[in-house]
C-alpha positions as CSV (number, residue, x, y, z in Angstrom):
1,X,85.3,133.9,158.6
2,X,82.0,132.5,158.3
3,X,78.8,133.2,161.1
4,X,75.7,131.3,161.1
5,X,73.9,134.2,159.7
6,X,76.3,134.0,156.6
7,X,73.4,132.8,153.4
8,X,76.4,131.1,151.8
9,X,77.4,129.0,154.4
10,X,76.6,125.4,153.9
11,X,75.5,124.8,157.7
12,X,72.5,127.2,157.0
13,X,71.5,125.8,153.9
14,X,71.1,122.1,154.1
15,X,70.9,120.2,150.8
16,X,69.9,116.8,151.1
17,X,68.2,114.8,148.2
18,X,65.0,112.8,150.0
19,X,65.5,109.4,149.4
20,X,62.4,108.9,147.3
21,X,64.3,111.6,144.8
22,X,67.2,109.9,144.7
23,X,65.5,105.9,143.9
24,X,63.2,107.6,141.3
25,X,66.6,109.6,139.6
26,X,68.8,105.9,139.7
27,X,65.4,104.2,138.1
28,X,65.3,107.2,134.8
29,X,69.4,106.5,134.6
30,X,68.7,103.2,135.0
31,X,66.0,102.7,132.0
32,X,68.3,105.5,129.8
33,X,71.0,103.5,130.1
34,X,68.6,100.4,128.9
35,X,67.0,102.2,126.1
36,X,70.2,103.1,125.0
37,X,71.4,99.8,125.0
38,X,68.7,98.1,123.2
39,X,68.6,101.3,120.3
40,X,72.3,100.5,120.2
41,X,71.6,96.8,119.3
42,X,69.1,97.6,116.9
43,X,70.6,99.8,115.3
44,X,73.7,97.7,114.7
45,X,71.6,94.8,113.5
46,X,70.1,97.1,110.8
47,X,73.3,98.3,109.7
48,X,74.1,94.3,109.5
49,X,71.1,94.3,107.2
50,X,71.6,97.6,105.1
51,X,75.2,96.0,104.9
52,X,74.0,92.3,103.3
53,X,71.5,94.2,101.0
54,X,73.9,96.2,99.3
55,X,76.3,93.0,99.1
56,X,73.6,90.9,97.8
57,X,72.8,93.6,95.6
58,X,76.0,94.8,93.9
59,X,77.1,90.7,93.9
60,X,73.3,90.1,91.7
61,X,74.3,93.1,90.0
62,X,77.6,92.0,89.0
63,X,75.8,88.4,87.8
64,X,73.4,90.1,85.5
65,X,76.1,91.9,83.9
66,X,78.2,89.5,83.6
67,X,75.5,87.1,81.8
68,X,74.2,90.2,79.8
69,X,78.1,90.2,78.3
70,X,77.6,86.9,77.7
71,X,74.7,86.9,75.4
72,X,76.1,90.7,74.2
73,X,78.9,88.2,73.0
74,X,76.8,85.1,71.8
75,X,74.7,87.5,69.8
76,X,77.5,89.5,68.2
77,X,79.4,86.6,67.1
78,X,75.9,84.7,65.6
79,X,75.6,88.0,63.6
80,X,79.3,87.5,62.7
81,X,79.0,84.3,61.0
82,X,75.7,84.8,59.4
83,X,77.3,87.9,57.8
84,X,79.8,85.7,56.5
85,X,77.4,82.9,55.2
86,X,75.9,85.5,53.8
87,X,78.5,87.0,51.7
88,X,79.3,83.2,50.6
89,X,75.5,83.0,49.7
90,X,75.2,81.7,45.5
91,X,72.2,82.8,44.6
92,X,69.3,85.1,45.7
93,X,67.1,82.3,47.2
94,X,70.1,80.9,49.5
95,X,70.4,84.0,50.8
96,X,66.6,83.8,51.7
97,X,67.3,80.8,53.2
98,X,69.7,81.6,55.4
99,X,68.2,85.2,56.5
100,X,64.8,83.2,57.4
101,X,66.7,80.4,59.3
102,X,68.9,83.6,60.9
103,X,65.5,85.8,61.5
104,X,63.7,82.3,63.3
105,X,67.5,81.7,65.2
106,X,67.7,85.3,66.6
107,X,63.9,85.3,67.3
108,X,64.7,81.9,69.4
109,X,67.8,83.1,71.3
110,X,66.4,86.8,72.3
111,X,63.4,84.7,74.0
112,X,65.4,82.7,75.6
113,X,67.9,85.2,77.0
114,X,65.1,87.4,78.1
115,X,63.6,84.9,80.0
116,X,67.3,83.7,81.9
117,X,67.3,87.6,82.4
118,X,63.9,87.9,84.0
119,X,64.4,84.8,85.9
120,X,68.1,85.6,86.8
121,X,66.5,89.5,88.1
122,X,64.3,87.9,89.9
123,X,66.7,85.8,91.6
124,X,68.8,88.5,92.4
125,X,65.8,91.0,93.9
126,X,64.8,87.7,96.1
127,X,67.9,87.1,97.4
128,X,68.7,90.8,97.6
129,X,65.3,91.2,100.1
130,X,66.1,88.0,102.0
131,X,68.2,90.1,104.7
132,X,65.2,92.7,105.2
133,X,62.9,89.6,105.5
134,X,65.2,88.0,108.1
135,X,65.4,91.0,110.3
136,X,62.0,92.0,110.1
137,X,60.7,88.5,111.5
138,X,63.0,89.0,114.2
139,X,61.3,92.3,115.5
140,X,57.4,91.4,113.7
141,X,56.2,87.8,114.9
142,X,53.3,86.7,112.2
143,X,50.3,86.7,115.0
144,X,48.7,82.9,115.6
């Protein structure tokens, strides 16, 4: 049995949230919820981004390998035959002749391949940064 005396009795205590209270509360929920929202979509567009520069990445990785194999193999087999012209060579001054030509080819082909390479990395770190440039200009708009 409760009296009207009783501190614990909810007709002596009563708890009503002024209205003022209440619209101010709803408008904090309110902007939470869009904050929340908006760090939500960001955040999922830079995991879209972290995603495509790690597949750019290890795809321009897997290029440069692949054409560093290819000139690993070039090379080796070029070294291969002048060996054996080499060993077929008559006389002291043809075998001059062909490690000059050799020396001059080898010269010719590294220069070449290191410039595919350079060109080829930068290729690959272009294309690789192309994602972080695409989502940056959506959040920074170059000022007119």
């Amino acid at each position: 049995m409760t009296s009207s005396t009783d501190p614990f009795s909810a007709s002596i205590i009563p708890f009503e949230v002024p209205e003022q209270m209440r619209a101010f509360a709803e408008k904090g929920v309110s902007q939470a919820r869009d904050n929340y929202a908006k760090f939500k979509d960001a955040a999922e567009a830079h995991n879209g981004t972290i995603e495509a520069v790690f597949t750019s990445a290890s795809k321009g990785a897997s290029e440069y390998t692949a054409k560093l194999m290819e000139f690993v193999k070039a090379n080796t087999t070029s070294a291969l035959d002048f060996a054996q012209e080499l060993l077929g060579a008559k006389t002291p001054s043809e075998a001059m002749e062909l490690w000059t030509a050799q020396t001059r080819k080898t010269f010719e082909t590294f220069g070449a391949q290191a410039k595919e390479l350079t060109e080829l990395g930068q290729k690959v770190a272009s294309e690789t940064a192309e994602p972080i440039k695409a989502s940056a200009s959506k959040y920074y708009k170059p000022a007119a």
